[in-house]
N, C-alpha and C positions, 0 to 999 in steps of 0.2 A: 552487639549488645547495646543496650539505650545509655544515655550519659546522663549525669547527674545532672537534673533539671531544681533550682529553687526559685522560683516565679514570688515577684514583689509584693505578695497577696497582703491581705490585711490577717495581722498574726495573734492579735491579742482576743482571749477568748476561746482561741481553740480547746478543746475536749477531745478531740479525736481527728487522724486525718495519715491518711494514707496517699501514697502517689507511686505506681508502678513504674514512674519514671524517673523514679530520684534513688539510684541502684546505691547512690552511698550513704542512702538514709535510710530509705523506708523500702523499700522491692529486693532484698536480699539473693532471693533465687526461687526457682523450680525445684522440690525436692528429688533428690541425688543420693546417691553413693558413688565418691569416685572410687572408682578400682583400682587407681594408678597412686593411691596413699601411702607414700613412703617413697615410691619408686623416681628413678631419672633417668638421665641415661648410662646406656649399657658398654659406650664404646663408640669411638669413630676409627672407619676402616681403614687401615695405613697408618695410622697416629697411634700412641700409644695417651691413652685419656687415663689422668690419674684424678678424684674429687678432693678437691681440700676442705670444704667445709659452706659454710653461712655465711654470704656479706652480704648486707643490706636486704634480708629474703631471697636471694638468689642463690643456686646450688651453686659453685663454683670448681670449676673441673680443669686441669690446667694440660695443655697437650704440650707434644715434646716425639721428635723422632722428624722424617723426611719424608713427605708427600711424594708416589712415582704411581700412584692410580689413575694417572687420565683423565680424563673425562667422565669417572664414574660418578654417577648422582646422588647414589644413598651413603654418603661417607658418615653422617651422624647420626646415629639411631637411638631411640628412645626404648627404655627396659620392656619387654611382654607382658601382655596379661592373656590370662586363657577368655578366647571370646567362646561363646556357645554356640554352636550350628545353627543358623535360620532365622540368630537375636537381631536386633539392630545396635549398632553403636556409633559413638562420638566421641573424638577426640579431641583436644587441644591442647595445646603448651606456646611461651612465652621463651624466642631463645635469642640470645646475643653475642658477641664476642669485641674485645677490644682490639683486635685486629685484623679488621674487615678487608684490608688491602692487602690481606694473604688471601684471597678467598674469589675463585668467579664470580660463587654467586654465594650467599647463605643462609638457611632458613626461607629457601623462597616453594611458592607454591603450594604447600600445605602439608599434608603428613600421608607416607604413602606405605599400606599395607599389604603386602603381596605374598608369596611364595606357595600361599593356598588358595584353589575355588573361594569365587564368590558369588552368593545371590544378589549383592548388589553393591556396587562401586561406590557407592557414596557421594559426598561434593567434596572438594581439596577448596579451600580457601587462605590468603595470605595478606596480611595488614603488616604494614610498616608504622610504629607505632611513635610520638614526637621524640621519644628519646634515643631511636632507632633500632630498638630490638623490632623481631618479628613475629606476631601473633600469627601462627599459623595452627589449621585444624584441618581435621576430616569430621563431617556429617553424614550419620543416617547410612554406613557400609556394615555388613553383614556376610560372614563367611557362610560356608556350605555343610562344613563340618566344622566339628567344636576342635579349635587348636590353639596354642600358643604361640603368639605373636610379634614381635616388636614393632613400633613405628618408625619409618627409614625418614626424618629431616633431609628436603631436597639440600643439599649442602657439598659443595665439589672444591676444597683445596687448586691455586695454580701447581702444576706438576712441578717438582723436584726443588719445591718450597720446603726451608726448613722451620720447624717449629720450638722455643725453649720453654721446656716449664716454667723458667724464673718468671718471663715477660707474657706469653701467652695462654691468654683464657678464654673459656667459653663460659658463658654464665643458661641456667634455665631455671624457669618459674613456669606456677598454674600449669604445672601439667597434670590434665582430667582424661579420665575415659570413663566415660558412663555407659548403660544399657538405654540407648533414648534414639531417638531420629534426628535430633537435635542436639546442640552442648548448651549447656546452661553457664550460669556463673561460676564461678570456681570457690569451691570446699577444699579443705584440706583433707577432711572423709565424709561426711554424708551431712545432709540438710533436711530435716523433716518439714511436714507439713504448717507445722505451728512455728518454726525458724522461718519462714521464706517470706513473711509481710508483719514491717514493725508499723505500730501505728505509732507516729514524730511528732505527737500532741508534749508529750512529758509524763502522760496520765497512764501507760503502760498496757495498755489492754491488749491481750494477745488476740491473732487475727489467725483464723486456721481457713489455708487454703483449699479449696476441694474443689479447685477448676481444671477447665483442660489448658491447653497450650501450646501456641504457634512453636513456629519454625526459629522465631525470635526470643522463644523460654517467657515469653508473654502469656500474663492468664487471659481465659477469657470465656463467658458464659454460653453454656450450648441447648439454652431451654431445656434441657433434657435431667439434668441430675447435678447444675454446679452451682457453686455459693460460696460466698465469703461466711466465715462463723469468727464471734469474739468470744465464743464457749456457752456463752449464759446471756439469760438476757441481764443488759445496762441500761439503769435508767439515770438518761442526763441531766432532765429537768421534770418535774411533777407539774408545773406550771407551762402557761408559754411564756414568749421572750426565748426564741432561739431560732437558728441557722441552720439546714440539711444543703450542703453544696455539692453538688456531683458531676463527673466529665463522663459521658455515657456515648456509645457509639450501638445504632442496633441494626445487627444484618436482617435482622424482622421484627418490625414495630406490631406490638399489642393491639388486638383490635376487639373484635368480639366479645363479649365474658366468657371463659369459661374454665375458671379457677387454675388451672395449670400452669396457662404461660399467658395469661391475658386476665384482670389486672399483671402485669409486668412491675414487682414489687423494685423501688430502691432500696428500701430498705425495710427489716422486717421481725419479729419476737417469737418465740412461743403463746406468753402471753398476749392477749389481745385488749388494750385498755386505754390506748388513746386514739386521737383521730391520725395520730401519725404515721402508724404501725401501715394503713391503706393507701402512704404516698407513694404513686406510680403511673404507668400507662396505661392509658383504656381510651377504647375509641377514637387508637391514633391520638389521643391528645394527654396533655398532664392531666392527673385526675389525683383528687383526696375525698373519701368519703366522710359524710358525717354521723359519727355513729348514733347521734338522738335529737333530732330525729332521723333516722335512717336515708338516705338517700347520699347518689354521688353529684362531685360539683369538678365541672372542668377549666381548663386552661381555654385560649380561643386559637390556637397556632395547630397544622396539621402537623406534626412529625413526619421525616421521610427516612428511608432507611437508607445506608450505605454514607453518613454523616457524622459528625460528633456533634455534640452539643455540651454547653455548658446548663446546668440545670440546677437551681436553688427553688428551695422552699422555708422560707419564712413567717414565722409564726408569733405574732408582734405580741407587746406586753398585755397581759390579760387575758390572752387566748381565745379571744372573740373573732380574731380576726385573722385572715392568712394572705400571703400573697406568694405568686408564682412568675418565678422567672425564667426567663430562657433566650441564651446569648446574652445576657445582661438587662436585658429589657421587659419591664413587667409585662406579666401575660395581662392580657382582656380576660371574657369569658363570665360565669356562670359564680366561679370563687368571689370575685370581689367583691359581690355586696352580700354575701351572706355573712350574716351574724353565726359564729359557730357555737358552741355549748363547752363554755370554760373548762366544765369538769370533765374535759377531754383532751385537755390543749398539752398535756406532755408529751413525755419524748424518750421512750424505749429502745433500746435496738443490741439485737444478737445477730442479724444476719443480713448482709448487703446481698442484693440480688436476689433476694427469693421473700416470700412471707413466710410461712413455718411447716411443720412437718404436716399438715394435716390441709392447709393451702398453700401451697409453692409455688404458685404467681413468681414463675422464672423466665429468666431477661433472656432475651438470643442476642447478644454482642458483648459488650464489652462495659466496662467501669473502672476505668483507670486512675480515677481519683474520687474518693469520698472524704468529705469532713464537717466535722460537726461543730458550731461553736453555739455557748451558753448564752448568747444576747442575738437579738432580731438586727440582723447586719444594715443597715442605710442601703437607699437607693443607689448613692456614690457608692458605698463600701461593695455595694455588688459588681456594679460599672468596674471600677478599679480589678475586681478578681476574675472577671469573667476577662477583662482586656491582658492580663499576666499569662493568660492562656491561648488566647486568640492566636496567637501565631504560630505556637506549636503543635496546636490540634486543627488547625487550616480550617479555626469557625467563621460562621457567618455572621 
C-alpha cells in the first residue's frame, strides 16, 4: 500500500485537492466489501485459543495448553468465508504476539488456502511491520468450486512448549477478504464509490470514483469509460485569478482530435462556459482553447508517454491572460501572447479526466493529484510545488 505523502506545497488558497497518495488523508480505498466483517480467528492447532476482547484495536486471543505438533506449519488459522467457484479473491490480516520466543517462526509467508481445487494459487506475501507484527496476505487466488474455507497463518510453535493464558497472547487486526485480484485498504465492512477519495481542501466536496485499478488498489484512467466526478458541476471562480495543478502520468498521450480520448481533458463540466472547461492535451502538447473567438492555443514542449509530469495552469487576475506550466517551468508556445476574452476566464469543474457526457476527451494514465486554488500561484509558488513532488514522481 502507498504511505502517507504531505509534500511542503504552498497551502493557502486551496479549494480543492486530492492526492492518491496521502492514504491517511485523502485516498481512503478501492471500493470493497469485506467478507471477513466481524470474523478472526477460529483456533490454533494444539493450543487451545480463548478471545478476550479489544485492546488498543486488536482482537486479543489468549492461548494456554502444550505444543507436541512438530513441525506443522498451519498452527493458526483465520475463521472461513464461503469463496464462489471461478471468483478471484484477496486476503489479509495484521497478526502479532507477545511472545515471539515461543514460536520458530510466526505469521511468516502469507496466508494459505488449501484443502480444495484451485484455478489459481494466487501470490502469498509477508511484511514485517516497525512495531513487529506481521502484515501478511494472499492475492488474486480462486478455488474451483464454491466452498467454505479458512486461512491457515504460516505459524509453527517450538515442540513441547508450554503456553499460559495469564501471560500469553496473540493479538490480530485488518483482517479483509474481498472478491478482487488485488487487497485494497482495510474496512471494517464495505467502502463505496463516493467513500474512496476525500478532497483535503476543508471545502468538502465529494469526489466519486469510477476508475479502474492496479495491483496496487491505485486508480487509474483507461481512455475507455473512467473519471473522477464531484456529482455536479463547481464553480470555483466566475473570474480569473486562479490555479489548476495536476501530477499526470499517460501510458498514451493525445494527439489527433477526435473528441473521445484526444483533446485529453484535465478537467471538465457538463456545462460548457469557460475557457477552462478545454484544459488539456492535444497534439502531444498542453492546449486551452479559446472559446471567442474560437480557436486552440498551445504549450511548446512535446509530451512523451510512460512519464509523470507535474502540470499547472494558471489563469492570472483579469482573465486576459494564461499561462502554462510543466515541471515547474513556464511553457513557451502559441498561449503567451494571446490576449484571452475575460468573459470566459472562470473556473468550473465536475469531473477530473474526462469533459462531459456528450465529449469525453478521456486520459489513458493516470492523475494522482489534482488541486485547485482561488488565486494565480507565482512563478516561485509554482517552482516550490512542482519541486515537493519532484522526487516522488521521479520528474524531470
Amino acid at each position: 500500500m502507498p504511505n502517507k505523502v504531505g509534500p511542503n506545497t504552498v497551502n493557502d488558497s486551496i479549494v480543492f485537492n486530492y492526492d492518491t497518495g496521502d492514504v491517511a488523508n485523502s485516498y481512503i480505498g478501492e471500493p470493497t466489501t469485506n467478507l471477513a466483517s466481524g470474523l478472526g480467528l477460529i483456533g490454533m492447532a494444539g493450543i487451545s485459543l480463548s478471545y478476550i476482547g479489544l485492546e488498543y484495536g486488536w482482537l486479543k486471543y489468549s492461548m494456554s495448553g502444550t505444543f507436541t505438533g512438530g513441525g506443522y506449519p498451519y498452527i493458526m488459522y483465520l475463521d472461513p468465508v464461503s469463496f464462489t467457484g471461478g471468483q478471484y479473491y484477496s486476503t489479509q490480516a495484521i497478526v502479532k504476539t507477545n511472545v515471539p520466543t515461543k514460536f520458530n517462526y510466526f505469521g511468516a509467508s502469507g496466508v494459505s488456502y488449501v484443502n480444495e481445487p484451485k484455478n489459481a494459487e494466487g501470490t502469498l506475501t509477508q511484511t514485517t511491520l516497525p512495531d513487529g507484527s506481521s502484515y501478511v496476505t494472499r492475492s488474486g487466488f480462486a478455488y474451483t468450486n464454491t466452498t467454505a474455507q479458512p486461512g491457515y497463518l504460516f505459524t509453527n510453535p517450538i515442540n513441547n512448549t508450554t503456553f499460559d493464558a495469564s501471560t500469553d497472547f496473540v493479538y490480530l487486526k485488518n483482517f479483509q477478504i474481498e472478491q478482487k485480484y488485488h487487497c485494497t485498504q482495510y474496512t471494517p465492512s464495505s467502502r463505496s464509490a463516493t467513500q474512496g477519495l476525500l478532497d483535503i481542501s476543508g471545502t468538502n466536496n465529494t469526489i466519486t470514483l469510477a476508475t479502474s485499478y492496479d495491483n496496487n488498489a491505485q486508480p487509474y484512467f483507461d481512455a475507455t469509460d473512467d473519471f473522477m466526478s464531484l456529482g455536479s458541476d463547481v464553480t470555483f471562480k466566475t473570474t480569473g485569478g486562479w490555479t489548476v495543478e495536476s501530477i499526470v502520468y499517460y501510458n498514451g498521450v493525445a494527439g489527433n482530435y477526435n473528441n473521445t480520448t484526444s483533446p485529453a481533458n484535465f478537467i471538465g463540466a457538463e456545462d460548457i462556459i469557460h475557457n477552462s472547461w478545454y484544459w488539456s492535451v492535444l497534439e502531444n502538447k498542453l492546449a486551452l482553447w479559446n472559446i471567442s473567438p474560437g480557436y486552440w492555443r498551445y504549450g511548446s514542449t512535446i509530451l512523451q508517454p510512460n512519464r509523470w509530469y507535474y502540470v499547472a495552469l494558471v489563469s492570472l487576475d483579469g482573465g486576459t491572460n494564461y499561462q502554462f506550466y510543466l515541471n515547474g517551468v513556464a511553457e513557451g508556445g502559441d498561449h503567451v501572447a494571446q490576449i484571452w476574452n475575460p468573459n470566459y476566464s472562470g473556473l468550473r469543474i465536475r469531473y477530473i479526466g474526462k469533459g462531459n457526457n456528450s465529449n469525453p476527451r478521456l486520459v489513458n494514465g493516470r492523475i494522482n493529484v489534482t488541486k485547485v486554488y482561488n488565486r494565480a500561484l507565482t512563478s516561485t509558488e509554482i517552482q516550490k510545488n512542482y519541486s515537493q513532488y519532484k522526487t516522488r514522481f521521479n520528474l524531470q
